[in-house]
N, C-alpha and C positions, 0 to 999 in steps of 0.2 A: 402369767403375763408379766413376767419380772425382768428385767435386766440384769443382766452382771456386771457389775461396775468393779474389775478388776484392781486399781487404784483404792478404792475401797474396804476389796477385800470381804463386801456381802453382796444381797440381791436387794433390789427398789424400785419400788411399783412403775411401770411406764405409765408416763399422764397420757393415756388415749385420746384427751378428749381435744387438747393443743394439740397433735399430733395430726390427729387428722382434722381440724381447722387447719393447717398448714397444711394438710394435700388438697384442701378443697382449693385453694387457692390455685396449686399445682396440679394436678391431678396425673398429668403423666410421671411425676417420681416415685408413687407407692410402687411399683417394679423397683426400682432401685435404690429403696429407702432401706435404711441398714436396720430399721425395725419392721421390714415387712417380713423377715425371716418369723417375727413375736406373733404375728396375726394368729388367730386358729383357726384351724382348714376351711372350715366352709365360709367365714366371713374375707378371707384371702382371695377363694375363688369368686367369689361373687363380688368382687371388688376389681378383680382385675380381668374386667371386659374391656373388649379392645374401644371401642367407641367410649369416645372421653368423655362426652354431654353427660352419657349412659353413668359413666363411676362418680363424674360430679352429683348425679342427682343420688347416689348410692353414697358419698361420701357424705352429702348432705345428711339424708336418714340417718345414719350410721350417727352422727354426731349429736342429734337431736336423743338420739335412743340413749347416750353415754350421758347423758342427764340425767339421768334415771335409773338407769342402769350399769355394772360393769361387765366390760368386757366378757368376761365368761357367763356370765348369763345372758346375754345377746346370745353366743355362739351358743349354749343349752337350747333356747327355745326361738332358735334361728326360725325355724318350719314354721311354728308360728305366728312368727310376728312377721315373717313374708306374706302367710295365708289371711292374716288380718289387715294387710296394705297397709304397713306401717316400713315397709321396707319395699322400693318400687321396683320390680319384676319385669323381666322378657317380655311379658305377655303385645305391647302394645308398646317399642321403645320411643316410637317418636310422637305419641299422643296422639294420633291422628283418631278424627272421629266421621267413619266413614260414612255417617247418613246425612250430616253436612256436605260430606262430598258427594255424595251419591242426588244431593236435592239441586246440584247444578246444574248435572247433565240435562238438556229436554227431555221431553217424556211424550212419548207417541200414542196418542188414543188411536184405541182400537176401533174402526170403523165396520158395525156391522149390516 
């Protein structure tokens, strides 16, 4: 996860963690951020969902996780730390929790 800093003349670590606090703020430039080429695969793809709410809230985790951890170990035990809800998933994108919704509708007794 290094840069090449031509002018330099070697490579130096990218700070991930200012990095992506500056896409949370934006969230539509990681596509066209000149270090989203640095990302590794699977933290790339799961970052660049088209629904923006959706990578704000991934950009979020993502940044929380660089606390603690660097980058390449994020992407090692990617599956993990999904499976452990430390990284928030497809499963359910807009929160909705449908037995609050479902306790709206009327409800027809059955008359026997």
């Amino acid at each position: 996860m290094d840069d090449y800093r031509p002018y330099m003349k070697k490579r130096k670590a990218l700070p991930w963690l200012s990095i992506i606090k500056t896409w949370i703020h934006k969230p539509r430039v990681v596509e066209y951020s000149r270090y989203n080429k640095y990302l590794p695969g699977r933290i790339k793809e799961f970052l660049l969902v088209d629904n923006l709410i959706i990578r704000r809230k991934r950009l979020e985790a993502l940044a929380s996780l660089l606390v603690s951890h660097d980058m390449k170990k994020i992407n090692e035990e990617f599956y993990e730390l999904i499976a452990q809800d430390k990284l928030p998933s497809d499963n359910n994108p807009y929160e909705v929790d449908w037995s609050k919704y479902d306790s709206l509708a009327p409800r027809e007794e059955a008359v026997n």
